[in-house]
Z-matrix of the N, CA and C atoms (Angstrom, degrees):
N
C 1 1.463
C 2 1.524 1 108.23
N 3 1.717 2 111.91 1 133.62
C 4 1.315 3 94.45 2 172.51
C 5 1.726 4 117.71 3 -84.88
N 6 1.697 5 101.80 4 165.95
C 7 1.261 6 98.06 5 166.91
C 8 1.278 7 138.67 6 -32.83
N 9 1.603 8 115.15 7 -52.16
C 10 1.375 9 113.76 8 -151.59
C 11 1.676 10 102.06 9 -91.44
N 12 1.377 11 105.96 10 -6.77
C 13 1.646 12 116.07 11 177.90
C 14 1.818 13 90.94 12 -68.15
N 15 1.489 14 99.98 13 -81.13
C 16 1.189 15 106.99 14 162.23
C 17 2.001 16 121.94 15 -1.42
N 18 0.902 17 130.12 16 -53.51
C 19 0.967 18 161.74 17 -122.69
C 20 1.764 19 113.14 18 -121.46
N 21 1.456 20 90.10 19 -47.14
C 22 1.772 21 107.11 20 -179.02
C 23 1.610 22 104.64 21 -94.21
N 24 1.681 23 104.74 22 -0.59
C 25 1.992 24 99.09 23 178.10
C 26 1.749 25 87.29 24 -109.43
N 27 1.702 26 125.38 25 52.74
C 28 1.224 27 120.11 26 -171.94
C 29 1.493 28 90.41 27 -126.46
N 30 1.494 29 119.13 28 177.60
C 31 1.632 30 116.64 29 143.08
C 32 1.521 31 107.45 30 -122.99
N 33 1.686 32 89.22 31 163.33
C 34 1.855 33 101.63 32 175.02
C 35 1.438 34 110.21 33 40.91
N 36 1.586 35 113.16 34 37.66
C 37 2.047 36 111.90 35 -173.73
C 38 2.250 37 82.32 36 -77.89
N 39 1.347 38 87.96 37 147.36
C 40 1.601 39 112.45 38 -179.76
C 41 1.139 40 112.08 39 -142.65
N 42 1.351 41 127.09 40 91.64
C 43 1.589 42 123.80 41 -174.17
C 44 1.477 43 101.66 42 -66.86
N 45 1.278 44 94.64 43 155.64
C 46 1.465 45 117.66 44 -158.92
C 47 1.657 46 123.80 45 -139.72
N 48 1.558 47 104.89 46 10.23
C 49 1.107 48 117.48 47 -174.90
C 50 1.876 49 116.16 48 154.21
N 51 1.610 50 103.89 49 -172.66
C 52 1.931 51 85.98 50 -166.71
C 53 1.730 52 95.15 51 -71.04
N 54 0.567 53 141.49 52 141.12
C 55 1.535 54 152.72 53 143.23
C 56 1.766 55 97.44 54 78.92
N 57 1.404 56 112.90 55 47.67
C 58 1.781 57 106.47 56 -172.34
C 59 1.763 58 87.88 57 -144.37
N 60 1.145 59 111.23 58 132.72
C 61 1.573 60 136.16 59 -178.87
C 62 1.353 61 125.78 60 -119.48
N 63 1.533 62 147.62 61 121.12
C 64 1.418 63 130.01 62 163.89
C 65 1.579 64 95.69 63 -117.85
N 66 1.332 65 100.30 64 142.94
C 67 1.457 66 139.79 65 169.53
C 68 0.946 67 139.40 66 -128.16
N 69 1.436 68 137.30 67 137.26
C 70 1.393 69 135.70 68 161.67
C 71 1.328 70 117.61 69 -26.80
N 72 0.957 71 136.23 70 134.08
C 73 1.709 72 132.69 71 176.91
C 74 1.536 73 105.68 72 -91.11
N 75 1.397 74 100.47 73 147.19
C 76 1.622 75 102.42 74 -179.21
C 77 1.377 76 105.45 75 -93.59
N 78 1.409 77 122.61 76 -44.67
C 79 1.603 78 114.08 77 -177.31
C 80 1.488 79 127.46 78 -53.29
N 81 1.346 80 125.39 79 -7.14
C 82 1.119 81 117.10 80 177.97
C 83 1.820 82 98.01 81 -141.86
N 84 1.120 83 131.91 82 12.62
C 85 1.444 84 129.40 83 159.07
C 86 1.512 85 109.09 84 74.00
N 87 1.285 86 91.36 85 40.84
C 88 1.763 87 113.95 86 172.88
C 89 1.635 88 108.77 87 -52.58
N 90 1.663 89 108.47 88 133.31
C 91 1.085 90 119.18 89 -173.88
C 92 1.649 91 102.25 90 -109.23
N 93 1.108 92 123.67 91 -25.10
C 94 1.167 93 116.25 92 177.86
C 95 1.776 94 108.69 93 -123.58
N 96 1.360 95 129.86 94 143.67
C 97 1.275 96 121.51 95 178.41
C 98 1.406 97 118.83 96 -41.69
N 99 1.050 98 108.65 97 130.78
C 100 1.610 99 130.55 98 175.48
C 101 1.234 100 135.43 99 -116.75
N 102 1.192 101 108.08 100 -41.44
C 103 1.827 102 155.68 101 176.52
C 104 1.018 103 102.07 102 -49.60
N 105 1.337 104 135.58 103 135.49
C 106 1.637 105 132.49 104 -173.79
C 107 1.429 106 83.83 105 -142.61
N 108 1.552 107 125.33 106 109.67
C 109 1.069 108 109.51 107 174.79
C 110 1.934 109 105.25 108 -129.14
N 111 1.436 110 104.12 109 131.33
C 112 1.615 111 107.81 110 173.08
C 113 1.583 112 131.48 111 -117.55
N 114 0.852 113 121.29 112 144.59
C 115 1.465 114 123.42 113 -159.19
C 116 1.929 115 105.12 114 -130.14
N 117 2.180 116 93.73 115 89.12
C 118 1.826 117 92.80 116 -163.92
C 119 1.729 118 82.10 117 -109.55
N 120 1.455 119 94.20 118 176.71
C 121 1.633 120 107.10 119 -172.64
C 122 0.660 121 114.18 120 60.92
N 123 1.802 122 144.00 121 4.21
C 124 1.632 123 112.78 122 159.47
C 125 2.289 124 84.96 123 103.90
N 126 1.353 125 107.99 124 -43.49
C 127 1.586 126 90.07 125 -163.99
C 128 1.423 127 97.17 126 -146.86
N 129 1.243 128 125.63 127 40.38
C 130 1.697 129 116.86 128 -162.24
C 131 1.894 130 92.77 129 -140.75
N 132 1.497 131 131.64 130 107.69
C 133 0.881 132 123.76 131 178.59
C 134 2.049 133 98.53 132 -84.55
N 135 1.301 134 100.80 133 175.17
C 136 1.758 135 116.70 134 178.94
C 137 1.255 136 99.33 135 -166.04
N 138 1.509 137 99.86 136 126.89
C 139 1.146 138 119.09 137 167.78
C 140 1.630 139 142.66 138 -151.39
N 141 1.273 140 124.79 139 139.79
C 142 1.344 141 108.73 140 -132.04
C 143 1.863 142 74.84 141 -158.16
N 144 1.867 143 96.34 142 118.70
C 145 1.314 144 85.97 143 159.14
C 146 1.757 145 113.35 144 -121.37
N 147 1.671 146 119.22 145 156.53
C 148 0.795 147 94.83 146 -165.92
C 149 1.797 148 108.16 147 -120.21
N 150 1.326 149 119.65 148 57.40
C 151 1.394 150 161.38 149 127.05
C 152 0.677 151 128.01 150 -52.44
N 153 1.390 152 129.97 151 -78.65
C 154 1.923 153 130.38 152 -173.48
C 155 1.542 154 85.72 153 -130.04
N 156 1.411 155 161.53 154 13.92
C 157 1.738 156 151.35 155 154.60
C 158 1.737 157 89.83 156 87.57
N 159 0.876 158 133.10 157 22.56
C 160 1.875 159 128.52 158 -160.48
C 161 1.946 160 83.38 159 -73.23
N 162 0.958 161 87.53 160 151.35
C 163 1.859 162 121.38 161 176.83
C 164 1.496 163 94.79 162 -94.31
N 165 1.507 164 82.42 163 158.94
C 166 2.088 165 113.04 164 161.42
C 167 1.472 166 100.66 165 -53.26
N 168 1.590 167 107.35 166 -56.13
C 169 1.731 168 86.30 167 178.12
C 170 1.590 169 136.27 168 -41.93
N 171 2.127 170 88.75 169 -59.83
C 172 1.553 171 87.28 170 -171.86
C 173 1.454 172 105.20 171 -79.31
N 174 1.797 173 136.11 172 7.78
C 175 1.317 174 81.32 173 158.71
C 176 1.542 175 114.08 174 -125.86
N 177 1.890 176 116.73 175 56.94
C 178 1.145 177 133.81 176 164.01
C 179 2.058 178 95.77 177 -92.01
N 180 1.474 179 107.28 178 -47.07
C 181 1.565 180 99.11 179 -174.56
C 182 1.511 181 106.36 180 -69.00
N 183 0.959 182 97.88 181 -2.44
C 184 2.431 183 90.13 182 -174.23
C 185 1.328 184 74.93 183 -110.49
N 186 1.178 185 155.79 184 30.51
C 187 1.858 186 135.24 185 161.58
C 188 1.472 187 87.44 186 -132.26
N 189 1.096 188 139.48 187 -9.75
C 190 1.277 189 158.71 188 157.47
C 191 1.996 190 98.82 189 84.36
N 192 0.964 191 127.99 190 44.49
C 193 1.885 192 140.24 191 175.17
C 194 1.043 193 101.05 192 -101.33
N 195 1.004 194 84.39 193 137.94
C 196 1.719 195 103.97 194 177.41
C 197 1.432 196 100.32 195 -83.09
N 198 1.446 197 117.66 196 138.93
C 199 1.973 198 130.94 197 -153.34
C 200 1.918 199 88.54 198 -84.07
N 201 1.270 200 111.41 199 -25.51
C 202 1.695 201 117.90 200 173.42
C 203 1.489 202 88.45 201 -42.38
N 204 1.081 203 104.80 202 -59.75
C 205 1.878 204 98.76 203 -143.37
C 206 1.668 205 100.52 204 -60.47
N 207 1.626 206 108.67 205 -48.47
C 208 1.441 207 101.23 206 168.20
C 209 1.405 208 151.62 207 -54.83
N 210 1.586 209 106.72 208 -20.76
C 211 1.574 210 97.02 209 -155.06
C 212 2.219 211 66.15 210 -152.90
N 213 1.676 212 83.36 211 123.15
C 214 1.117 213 108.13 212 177.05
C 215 2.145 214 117.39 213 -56.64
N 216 0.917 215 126.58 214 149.61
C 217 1.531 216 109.66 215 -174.65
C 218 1.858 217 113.00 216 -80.76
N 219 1.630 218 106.91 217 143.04
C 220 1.142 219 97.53 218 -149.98
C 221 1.697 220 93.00 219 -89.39
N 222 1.490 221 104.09 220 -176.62
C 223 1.439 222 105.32 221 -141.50
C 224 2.235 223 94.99 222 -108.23
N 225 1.017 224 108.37 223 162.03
C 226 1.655 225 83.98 224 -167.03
C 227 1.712 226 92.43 225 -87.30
N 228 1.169 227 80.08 226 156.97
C 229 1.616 228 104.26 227 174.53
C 230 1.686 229 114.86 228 73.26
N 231 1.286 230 91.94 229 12.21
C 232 1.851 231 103.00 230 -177.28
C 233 1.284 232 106.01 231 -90.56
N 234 1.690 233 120.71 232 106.33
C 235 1.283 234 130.33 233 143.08
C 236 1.562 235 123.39 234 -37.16
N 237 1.945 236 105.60 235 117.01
C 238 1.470 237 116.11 236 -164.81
C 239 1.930 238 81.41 237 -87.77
N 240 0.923 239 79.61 238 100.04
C 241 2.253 240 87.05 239 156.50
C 242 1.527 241 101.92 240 -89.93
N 243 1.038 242 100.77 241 142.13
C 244 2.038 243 129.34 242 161.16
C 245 1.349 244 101.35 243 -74.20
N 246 1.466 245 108.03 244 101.88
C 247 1.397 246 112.40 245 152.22
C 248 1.736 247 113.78 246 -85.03
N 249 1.174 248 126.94 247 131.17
C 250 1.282 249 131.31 248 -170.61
C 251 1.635 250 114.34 249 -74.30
N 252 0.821 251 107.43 250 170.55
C 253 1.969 252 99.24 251 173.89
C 254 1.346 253 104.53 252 -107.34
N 255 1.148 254 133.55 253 119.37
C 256 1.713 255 138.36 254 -174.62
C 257 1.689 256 103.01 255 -42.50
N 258 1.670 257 98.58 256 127.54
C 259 1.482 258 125.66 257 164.77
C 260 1.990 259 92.61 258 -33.00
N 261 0.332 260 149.04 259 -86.71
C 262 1.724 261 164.22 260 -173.00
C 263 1.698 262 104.44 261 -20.26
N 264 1.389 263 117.64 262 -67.85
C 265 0.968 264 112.14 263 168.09
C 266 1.843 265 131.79 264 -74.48
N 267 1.317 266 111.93 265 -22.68
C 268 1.459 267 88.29 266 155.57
C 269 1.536 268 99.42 267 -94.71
N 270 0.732 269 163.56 268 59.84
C 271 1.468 270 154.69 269 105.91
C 272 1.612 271 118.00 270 -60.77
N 273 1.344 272 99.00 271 -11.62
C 274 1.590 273 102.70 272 -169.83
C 275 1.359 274 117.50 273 -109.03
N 276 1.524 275 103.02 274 -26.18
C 277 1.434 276 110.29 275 153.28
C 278 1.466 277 136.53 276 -77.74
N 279 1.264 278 109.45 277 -21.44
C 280 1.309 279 140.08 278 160.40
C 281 1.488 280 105.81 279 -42.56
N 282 1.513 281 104.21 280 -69.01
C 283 1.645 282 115.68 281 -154.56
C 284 1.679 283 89.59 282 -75.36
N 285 1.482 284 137.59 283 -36.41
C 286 1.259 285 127.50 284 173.98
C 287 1.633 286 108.20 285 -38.62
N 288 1.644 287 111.91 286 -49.76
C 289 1.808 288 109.81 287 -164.04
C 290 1.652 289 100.47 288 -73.04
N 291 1.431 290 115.80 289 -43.82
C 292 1.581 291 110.62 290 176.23
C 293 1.351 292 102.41 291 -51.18
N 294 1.384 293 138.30 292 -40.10
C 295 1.801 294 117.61 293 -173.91
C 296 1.364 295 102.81 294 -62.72
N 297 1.713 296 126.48 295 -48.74
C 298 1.542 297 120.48 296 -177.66
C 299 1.406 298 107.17 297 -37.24
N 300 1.800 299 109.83 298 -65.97
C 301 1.176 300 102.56 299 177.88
C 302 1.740 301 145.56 300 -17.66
N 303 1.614 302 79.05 301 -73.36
C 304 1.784 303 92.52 302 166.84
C 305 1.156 304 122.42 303 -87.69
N 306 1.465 305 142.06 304 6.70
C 307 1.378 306 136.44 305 124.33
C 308 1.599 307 116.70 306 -42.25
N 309 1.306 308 127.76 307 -66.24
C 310 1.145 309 116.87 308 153.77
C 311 1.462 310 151.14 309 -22.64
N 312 1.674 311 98.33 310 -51.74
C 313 1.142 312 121.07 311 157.45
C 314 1.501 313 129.37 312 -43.98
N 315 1.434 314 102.64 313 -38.74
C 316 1.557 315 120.34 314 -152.51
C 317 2.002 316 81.87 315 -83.80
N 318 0.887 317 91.27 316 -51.15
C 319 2.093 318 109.57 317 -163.84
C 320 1.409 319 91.22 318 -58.54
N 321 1.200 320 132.92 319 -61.49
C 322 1.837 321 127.10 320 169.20
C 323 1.174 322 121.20 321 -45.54
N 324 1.364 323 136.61 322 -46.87
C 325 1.261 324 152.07 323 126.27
C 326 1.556 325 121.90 324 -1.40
N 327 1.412 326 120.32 325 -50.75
C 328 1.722 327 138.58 326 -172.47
C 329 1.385 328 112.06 327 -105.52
N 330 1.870 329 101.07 328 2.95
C 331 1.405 330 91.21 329 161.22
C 332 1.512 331 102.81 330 97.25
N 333 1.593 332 130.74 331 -12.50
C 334 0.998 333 154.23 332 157.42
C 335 1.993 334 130.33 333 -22.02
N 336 1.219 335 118.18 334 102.88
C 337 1.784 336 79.85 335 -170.30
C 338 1.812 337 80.01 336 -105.63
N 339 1.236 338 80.99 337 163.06
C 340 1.896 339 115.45 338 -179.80
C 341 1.053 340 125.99 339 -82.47
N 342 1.789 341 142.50 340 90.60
C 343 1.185 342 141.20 341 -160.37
C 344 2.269 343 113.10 342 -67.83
N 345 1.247 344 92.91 343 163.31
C 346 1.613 345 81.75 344 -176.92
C 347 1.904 346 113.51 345 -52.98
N 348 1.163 347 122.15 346 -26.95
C 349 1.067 348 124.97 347 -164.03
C 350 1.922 349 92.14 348 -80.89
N 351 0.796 350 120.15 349 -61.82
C 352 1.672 351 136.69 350 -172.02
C 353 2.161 352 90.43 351 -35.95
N 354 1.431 353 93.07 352 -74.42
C 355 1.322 354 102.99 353 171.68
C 356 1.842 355 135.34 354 -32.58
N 357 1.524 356 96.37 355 -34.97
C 358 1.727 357 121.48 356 -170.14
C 359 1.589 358 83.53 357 -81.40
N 360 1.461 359 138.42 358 -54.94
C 361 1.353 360 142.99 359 -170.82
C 362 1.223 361 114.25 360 -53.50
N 363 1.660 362 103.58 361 -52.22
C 364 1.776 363 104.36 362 -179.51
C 365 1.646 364 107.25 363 -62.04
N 366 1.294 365 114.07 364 -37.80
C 367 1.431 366 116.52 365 -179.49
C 368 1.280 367 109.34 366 -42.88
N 369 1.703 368 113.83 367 -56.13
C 370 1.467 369 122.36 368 -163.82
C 371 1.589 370 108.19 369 -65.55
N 372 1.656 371 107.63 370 -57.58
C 373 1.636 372 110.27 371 155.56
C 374 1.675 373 111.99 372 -11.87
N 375 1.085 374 111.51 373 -89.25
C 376 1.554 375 119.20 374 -175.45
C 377 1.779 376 120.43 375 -37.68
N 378 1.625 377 104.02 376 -56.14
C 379 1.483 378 107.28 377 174.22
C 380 1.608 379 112.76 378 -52.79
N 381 1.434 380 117.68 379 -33.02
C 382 1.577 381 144.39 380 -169.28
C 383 1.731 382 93.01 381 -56.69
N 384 1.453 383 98.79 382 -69.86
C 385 1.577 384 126.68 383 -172.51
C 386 1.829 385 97.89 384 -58.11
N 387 0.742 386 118.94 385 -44.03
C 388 1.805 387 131.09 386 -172.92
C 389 1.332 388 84.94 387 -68.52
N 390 1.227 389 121.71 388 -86.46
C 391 1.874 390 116.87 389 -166.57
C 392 1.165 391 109.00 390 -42.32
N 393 1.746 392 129.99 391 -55.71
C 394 1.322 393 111.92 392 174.47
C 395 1.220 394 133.66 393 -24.39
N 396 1.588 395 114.59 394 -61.96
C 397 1.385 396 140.07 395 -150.40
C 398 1.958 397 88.69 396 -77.12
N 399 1.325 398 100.60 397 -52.11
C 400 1.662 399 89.25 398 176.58
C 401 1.473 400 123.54 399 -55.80
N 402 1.768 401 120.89 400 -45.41
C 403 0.960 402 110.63 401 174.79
C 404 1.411 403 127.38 402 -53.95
N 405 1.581 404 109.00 403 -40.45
C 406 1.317 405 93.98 404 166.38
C 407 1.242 406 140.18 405 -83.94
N 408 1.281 407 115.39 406 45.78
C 409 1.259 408 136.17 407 -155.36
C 410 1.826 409 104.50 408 -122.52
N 411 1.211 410 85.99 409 -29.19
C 412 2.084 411 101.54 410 -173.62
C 413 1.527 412 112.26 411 -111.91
């Protein structure tokens, strides 16, 4: 499958660098990009959202593709190494949940009260901010 097919069964995808993508995530009905998606070797997609942690698998079965078409078959005796996702791009998803934050912030601040939905966001913000900080942790 090519990329950009790949790519057009996404929402709100915003490239973000040479072969680096963020998107809405499908497994959990992401409203704001989450999706960290990279495309190394020429034929090897990665993807990592940092919302609900969903895999290449789960979100080839919620786009309903078969993971064949994506990720070439691996070779025997080939050590799977962790390629990391560049400091840069989660920094960028990162700094998206810190604006919720202090949008929020600002509205508590002005005297503002916070509807259930406003509240469910900051939550996600935080879990967002939590996964970051772990991933870069490993």
């Amino acid at each position: 499958m090519n990329i950009d097919i790949f790519l057009t069964a996404l929402d709100r995808v915003k490239k973000t660098g040479f072969n680096k993508w963020i998107a809405c995530c499908p497994v959990h009905n992401d409203k704001t990009p989450s999706l960290a998606i990279r495309l190394v070797e020429g034929d090897r997609l990665l993807f990592h959202c940092f919302g609900c942690g969903a895999n290449g698998i789960e979100i080839c079965k919620s786009l309903n593709i078969n993971p064949e078409e994506l990720f070439p078959p691996r070779l025997e005796n080939h050590k799977r190494e962790r390629v990391p996702f560049p400091a840069e791009q989660i920094l960028s998803a990162l700094v998206h949940e810190v604006g919720i934050v202090t949008a929020a912030s600002h509205a508590i601040a002005n005297g503002e009260k916070l509807n259930a939905n406003d509240v469910r966001r900051i939550e996600t913000a935080r879990e967002r901010l939590t996964e970051g900080l772990n991933y870069a942790k490993t």
